[in-house]
TORKOLKE-445562 format. One record per atom (N, C-alpha, C, O): residue number from 1; chain; atom name; x, y, z. Coordinates in Angstrom, 2 decimals, decimal comma. Atoms other than C-alpha are relative to their C-alpha. Layout:
REM residues N
{NUM; A; CA; {X; Y; Z}} ...
END
This chain:
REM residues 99
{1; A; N; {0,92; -1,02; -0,45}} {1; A; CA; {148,35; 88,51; 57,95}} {1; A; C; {-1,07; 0,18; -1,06}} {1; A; O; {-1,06; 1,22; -1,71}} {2; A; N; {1,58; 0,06; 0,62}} {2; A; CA; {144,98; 87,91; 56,09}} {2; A; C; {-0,55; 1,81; -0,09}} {2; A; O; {-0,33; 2,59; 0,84}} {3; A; N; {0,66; -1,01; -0,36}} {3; A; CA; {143,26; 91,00; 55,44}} {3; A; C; {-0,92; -0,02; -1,21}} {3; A; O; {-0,76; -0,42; -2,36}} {4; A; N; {1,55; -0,06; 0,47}} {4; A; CA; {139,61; 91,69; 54,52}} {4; A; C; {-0,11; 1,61; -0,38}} {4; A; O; {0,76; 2,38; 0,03}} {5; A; N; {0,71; -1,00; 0,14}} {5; A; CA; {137,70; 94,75; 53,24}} {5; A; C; {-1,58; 0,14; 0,03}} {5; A; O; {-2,40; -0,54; -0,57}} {6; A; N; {1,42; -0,37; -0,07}} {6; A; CA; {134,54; 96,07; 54,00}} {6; A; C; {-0,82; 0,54; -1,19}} {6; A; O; {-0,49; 1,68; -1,53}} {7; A; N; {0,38; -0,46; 0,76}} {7; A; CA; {132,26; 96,45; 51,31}} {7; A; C; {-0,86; 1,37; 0,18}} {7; A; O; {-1,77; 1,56; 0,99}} {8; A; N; {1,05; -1,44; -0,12}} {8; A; CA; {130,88; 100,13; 50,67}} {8; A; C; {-0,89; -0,11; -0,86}} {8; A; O; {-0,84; -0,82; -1,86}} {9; A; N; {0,98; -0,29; 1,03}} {9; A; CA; {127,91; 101,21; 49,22}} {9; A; C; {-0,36; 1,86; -0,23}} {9; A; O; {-1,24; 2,69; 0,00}} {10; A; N; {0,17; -1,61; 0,43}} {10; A; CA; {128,89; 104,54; 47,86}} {10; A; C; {0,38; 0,16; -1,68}} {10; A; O; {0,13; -0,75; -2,47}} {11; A; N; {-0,63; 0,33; 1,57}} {11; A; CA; {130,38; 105,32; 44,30}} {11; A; C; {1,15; -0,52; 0,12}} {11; A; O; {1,63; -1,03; 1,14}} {12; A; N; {-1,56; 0,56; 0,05}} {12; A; CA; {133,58; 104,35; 43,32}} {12; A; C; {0,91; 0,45; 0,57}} {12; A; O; {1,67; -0,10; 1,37}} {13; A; N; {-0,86; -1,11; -0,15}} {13; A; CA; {135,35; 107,17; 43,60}} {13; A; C; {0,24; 0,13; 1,90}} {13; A; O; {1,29; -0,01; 2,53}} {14; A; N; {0,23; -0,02; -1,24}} {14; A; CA; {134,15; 107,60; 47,20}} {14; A; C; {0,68; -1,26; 0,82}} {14; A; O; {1,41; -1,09; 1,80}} {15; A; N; {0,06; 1,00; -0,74}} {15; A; CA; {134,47; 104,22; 48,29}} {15; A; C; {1,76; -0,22; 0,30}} {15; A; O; {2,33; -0,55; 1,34}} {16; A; N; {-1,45; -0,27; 0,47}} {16; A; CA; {138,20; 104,57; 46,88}} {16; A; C; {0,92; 0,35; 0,85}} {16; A; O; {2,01; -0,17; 1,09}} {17; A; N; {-0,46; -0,78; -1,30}} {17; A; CA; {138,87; 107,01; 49,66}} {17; A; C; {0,14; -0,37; 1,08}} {17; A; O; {1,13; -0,31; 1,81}} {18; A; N; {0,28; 0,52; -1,90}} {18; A; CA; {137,21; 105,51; 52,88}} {18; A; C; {-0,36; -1,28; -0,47}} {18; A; O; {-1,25; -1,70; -1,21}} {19; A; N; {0,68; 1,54; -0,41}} {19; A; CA; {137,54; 101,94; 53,72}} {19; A; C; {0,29; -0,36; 1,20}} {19; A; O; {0,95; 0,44; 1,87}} {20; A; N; {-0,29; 0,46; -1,29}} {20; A; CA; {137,80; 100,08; 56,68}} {20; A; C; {0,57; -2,01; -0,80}} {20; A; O; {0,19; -2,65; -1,78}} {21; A; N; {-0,83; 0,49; 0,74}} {21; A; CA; {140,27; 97,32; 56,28}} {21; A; C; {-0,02; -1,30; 1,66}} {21; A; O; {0,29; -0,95; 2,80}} {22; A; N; {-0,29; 0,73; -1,07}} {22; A; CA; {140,16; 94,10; 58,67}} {22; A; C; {1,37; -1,22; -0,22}} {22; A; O; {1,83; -1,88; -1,15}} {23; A; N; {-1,20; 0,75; 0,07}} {23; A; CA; {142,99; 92,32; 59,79}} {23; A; C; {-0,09; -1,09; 0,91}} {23; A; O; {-0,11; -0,83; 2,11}} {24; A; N; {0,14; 0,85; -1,08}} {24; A; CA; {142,68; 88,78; 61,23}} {24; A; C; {1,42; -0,19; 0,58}} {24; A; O; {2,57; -0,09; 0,16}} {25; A; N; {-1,85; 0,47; -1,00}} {25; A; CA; {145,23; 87,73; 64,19}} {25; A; C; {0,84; 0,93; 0,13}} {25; A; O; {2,05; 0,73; 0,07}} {26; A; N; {-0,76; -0,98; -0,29}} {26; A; CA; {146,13; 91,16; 64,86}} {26; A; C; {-0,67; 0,66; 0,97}} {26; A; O; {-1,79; 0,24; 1,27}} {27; A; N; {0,28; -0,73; -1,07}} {27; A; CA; {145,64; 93,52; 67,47}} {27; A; C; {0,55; 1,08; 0,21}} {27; A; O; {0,94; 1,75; -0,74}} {28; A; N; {-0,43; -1,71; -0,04}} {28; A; CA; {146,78; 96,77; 69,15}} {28; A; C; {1,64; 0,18; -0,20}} {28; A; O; {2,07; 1,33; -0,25}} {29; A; N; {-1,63; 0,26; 0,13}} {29; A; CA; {150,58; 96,06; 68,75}} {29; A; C; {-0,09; 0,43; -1,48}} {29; A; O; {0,66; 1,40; -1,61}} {30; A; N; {-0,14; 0,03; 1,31}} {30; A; CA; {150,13; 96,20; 65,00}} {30; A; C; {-0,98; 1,58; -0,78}} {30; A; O; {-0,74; 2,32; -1,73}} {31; A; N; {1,22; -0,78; -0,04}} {31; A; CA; {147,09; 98,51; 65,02}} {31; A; C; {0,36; 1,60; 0,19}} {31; A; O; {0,08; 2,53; -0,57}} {32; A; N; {-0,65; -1,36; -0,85}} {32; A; CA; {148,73; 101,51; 67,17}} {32; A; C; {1,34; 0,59; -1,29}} {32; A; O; {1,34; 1,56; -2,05}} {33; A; N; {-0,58; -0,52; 1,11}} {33; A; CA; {151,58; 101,61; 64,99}} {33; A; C; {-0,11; 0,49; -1,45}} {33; A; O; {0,43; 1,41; -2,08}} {34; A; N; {0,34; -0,21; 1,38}} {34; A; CA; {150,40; 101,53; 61,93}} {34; A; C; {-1,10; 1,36; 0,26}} {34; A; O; {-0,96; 2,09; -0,72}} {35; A; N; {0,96; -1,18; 0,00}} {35; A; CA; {147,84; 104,36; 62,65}} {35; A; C; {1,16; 1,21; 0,41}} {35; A; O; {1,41; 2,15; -0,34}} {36; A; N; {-1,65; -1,08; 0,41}} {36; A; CA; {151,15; 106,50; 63,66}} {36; A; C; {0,39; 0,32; -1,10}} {36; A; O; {0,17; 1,39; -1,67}} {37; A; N; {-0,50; 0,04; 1,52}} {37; A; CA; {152,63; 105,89; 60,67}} {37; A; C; {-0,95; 0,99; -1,06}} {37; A; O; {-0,76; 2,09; -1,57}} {38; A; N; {1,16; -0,94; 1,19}} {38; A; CA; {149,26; 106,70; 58,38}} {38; A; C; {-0,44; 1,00; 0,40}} {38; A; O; {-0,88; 1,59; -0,59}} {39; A; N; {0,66; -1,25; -0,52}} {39; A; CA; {147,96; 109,70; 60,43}} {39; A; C; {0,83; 0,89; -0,67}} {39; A; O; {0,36; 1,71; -1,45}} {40; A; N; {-0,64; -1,18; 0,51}} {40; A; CA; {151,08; 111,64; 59,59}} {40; A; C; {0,49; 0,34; -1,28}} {40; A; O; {1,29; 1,24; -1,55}} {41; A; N; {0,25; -1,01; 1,61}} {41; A; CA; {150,58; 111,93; 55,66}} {41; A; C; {-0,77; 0,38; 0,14}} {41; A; O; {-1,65; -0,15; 0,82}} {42; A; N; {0,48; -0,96; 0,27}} {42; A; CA; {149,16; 114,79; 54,78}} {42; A; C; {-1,63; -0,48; -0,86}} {42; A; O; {-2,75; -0,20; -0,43}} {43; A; N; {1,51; 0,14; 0,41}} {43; A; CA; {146,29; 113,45; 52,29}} {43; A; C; {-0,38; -1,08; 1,11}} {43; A; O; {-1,09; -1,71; 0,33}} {44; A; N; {0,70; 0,76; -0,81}} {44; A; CA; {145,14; 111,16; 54,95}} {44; A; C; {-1,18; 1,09; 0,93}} {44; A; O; {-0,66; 1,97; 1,62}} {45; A; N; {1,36; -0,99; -0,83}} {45; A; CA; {141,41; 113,16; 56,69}} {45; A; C; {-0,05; -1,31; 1,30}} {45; A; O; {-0,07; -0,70; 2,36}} {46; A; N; {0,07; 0,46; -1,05}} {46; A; CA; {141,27; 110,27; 59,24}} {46; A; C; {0,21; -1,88; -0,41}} {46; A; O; {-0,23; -2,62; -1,30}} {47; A; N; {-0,44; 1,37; 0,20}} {47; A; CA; {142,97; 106,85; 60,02}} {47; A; C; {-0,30; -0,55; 1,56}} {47; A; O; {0,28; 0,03; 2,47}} {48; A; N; {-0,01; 0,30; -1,23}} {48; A; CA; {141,88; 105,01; 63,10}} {48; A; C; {-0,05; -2,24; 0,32}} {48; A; O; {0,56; -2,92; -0,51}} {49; A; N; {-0,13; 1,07; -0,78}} {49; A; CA; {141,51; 101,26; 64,91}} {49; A; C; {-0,80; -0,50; 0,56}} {49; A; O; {-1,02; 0,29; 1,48}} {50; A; N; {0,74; 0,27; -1,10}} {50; A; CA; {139,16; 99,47; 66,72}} {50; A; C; {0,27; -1,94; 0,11}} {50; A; O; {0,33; -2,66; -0,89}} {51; A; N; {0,10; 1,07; 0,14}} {51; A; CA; {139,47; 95,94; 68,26}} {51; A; C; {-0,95; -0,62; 0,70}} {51; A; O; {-0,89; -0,73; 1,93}} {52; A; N; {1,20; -0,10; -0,16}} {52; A; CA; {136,04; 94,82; 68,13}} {52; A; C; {-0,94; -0,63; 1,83}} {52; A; O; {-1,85; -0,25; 2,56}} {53; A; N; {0,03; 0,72; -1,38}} {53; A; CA; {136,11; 92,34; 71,27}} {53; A; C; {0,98; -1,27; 0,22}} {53; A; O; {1,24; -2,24; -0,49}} {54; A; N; {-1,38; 1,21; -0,27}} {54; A; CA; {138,93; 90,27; 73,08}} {54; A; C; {-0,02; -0,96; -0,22}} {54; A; O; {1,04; -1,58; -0,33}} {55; A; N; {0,06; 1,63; 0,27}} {55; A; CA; {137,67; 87,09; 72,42}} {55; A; C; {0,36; 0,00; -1,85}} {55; A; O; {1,12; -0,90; -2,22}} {56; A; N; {-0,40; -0,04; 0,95}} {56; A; CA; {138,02; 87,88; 68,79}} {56; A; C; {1,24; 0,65; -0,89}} {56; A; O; {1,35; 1,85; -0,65}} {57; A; N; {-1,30; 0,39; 0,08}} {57; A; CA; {141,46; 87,69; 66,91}} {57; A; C; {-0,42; 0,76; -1,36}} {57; A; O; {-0,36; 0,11; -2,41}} {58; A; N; {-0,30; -1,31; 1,06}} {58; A; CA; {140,95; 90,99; 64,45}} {58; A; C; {-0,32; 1,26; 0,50}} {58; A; O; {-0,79; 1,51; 1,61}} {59; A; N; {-0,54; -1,55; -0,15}} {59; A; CA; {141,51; 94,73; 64,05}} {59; A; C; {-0,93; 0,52; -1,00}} {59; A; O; {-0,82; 0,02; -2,12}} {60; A; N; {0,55; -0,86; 1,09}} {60; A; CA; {139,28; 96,86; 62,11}} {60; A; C; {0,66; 1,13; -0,31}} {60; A; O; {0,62; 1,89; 0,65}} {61; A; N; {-0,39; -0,70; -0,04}} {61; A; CA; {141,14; 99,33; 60,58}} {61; A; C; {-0,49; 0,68; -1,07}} {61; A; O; {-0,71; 0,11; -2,14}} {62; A; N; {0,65; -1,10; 0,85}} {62; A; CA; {139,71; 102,90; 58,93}} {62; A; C; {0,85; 0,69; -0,60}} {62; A; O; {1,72; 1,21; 0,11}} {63; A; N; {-1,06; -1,13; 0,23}} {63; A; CA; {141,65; 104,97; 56,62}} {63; A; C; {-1,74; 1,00; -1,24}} {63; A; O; {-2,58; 0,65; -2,06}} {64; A; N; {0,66; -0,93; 1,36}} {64; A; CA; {139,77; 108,35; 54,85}} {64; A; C; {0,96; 0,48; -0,54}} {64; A; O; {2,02; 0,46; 0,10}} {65; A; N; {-1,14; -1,17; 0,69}} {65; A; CA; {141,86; 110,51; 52,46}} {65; A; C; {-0,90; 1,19; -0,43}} {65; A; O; {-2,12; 1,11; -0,51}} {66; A; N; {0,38; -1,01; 0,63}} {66; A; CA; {141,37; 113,92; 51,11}} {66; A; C; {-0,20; -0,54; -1,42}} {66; A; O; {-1,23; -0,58; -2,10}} {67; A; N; {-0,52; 0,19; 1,59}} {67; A; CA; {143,10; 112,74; 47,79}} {67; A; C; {0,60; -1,79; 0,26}} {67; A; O; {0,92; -2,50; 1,21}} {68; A; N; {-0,38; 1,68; 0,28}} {68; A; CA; {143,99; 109,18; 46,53}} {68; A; C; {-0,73; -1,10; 0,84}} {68; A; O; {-1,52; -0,79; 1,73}} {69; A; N; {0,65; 0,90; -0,35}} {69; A; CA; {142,90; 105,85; 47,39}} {69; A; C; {0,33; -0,48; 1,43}} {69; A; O; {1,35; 0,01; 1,92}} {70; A; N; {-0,84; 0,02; -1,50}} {70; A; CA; {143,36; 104,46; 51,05}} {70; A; C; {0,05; -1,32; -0,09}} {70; A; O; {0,15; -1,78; 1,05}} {71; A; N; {-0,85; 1,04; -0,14}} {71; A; CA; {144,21; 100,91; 49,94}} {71; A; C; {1,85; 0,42; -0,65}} {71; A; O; {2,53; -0,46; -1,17}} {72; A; N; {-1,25; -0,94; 0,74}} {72; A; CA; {147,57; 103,01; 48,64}} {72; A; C; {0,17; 0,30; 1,05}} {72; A; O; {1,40; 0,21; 1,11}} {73; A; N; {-0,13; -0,65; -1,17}} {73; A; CA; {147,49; 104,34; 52,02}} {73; A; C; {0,87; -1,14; 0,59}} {73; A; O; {2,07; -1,42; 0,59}} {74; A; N; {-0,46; 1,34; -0,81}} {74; A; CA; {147,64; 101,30; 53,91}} {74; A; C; {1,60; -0,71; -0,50}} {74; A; O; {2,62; -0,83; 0,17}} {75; A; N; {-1,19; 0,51; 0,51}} {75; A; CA; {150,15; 99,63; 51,31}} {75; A; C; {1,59; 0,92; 0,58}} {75; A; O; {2,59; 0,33; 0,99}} {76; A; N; {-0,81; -0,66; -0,42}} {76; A; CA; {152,42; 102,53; 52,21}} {76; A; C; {0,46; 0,45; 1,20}} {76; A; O; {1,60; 0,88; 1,42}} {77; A; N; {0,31; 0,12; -1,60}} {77; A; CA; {151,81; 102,79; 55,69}} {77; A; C; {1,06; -1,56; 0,31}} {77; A; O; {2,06; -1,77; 1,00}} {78; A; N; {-0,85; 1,47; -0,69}} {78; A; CA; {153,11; 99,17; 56,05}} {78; A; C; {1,40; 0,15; -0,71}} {78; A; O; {2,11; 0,38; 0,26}} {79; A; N; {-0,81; 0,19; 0,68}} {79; A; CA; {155,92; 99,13; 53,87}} {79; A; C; {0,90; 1,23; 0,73}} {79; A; O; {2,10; 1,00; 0,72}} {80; A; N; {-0,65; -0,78; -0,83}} {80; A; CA; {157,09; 102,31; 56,00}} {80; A; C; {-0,11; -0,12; 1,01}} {80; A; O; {0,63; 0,66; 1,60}} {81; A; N; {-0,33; 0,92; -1,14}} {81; A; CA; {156,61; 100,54; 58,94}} {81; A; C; {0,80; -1,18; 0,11}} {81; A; O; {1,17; -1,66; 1,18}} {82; A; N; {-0,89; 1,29; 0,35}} {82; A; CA; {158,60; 97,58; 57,44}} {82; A; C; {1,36; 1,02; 0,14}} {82; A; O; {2,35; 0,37; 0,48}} {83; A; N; {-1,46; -0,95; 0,32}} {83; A; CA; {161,54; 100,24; 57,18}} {83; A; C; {0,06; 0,43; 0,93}} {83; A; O; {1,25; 0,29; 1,22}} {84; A; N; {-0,19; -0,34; -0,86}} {84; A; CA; {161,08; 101,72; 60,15}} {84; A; C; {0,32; -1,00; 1,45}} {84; A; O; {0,89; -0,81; 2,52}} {85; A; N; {-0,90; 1,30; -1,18}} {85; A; CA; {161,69; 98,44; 62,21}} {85; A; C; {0,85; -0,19; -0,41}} {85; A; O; {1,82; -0,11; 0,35}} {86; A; N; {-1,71; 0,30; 0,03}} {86; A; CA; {164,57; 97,48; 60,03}} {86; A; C; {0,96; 0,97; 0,64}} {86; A; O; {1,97; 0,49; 1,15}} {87; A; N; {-1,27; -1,16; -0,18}} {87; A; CA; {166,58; 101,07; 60,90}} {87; A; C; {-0,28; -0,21; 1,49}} {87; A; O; {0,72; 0,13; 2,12}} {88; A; N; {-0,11; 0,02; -1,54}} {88; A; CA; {165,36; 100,39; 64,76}} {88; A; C; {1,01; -1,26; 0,13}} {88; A; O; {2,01; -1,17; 0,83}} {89; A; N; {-0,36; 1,22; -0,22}} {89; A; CA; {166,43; 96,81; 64,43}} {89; A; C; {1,43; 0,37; -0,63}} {89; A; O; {1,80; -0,75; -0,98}} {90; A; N; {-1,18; -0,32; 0,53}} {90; A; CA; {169,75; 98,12; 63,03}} {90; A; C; {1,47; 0,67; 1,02}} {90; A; O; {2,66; 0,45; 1,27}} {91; A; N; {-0,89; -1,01; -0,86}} {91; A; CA; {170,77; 100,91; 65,28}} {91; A; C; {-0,36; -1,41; 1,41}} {91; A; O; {0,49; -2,29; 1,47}} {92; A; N; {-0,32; 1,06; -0,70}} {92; A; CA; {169,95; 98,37; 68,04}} {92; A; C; {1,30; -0,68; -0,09}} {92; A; O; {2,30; -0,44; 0,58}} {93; A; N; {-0,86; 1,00; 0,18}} {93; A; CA; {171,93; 95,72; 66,78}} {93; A; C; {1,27; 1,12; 0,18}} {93; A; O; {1,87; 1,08; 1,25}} {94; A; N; {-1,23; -0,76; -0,57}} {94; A; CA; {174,84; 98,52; 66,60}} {94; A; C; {0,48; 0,28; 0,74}} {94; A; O; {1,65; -0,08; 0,84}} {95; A; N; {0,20; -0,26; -1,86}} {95; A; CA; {174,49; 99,94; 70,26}} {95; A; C; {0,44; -1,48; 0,33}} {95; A; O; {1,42; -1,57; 1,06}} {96; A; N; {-0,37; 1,67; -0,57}} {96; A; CA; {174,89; 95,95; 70,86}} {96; A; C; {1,32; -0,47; 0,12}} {96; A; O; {1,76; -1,06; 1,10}} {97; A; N; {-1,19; 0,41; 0,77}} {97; A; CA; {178,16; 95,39; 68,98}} {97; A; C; {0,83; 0,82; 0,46}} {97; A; O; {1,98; 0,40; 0,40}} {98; A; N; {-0,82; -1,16; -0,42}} {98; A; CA; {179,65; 98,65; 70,41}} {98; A; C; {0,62; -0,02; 1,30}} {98; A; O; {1,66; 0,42; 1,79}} {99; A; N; {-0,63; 0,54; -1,61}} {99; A; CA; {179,95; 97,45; 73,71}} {99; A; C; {0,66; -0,74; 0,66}} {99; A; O; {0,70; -0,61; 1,88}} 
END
């Protein structure tokens, strides 16, 4: 999963906050969730999605924060989406075995 950043032209500090973050060979499957995930921390001001047009095979994805950086966002966002499929993919598999 390739991913790009959009260059800003603000200060540092700023830019730090709000980026938009592209992801080739992804789409709303990957997109939807992950904006679940990042919406519901607290320093996050707005995390959203767009996939620009069907013929093309990426996701633009926006994160702002109040506080901290929003490549920190993202990193954490996925990595609690990585955890949150293993414990689905778990209790699954259990329910499976139980029967």
């Amino acid at each position: 999963m390739p991913i790009a950043q959009f260059a800003e032209n603000k200060s540092s500090n700023d830019s730090a906050k709000s980026k938009t973050f592209v992801f080739k060979d992804e789409g709303h499957t990957l997109g939807n969730a992950l904006r679940c995930v990042i919406s519901s921390y607290p320093d996050v001001q707005f995390c959203g999605y767009t996939v620009p047009h069907p013929a093309e095979s990426k996701m633009h994805f926006r994160i702002q924060m109040h506080t901290g950086r929003a490549v920190d966002a993202l990193k954490r966002g996925l990595e609690d989406l990585v955890s949150i499929c293993d414990i689905t993919l778990e209790k699954f598999e259990e329910e499976l075995q139980s029967q």
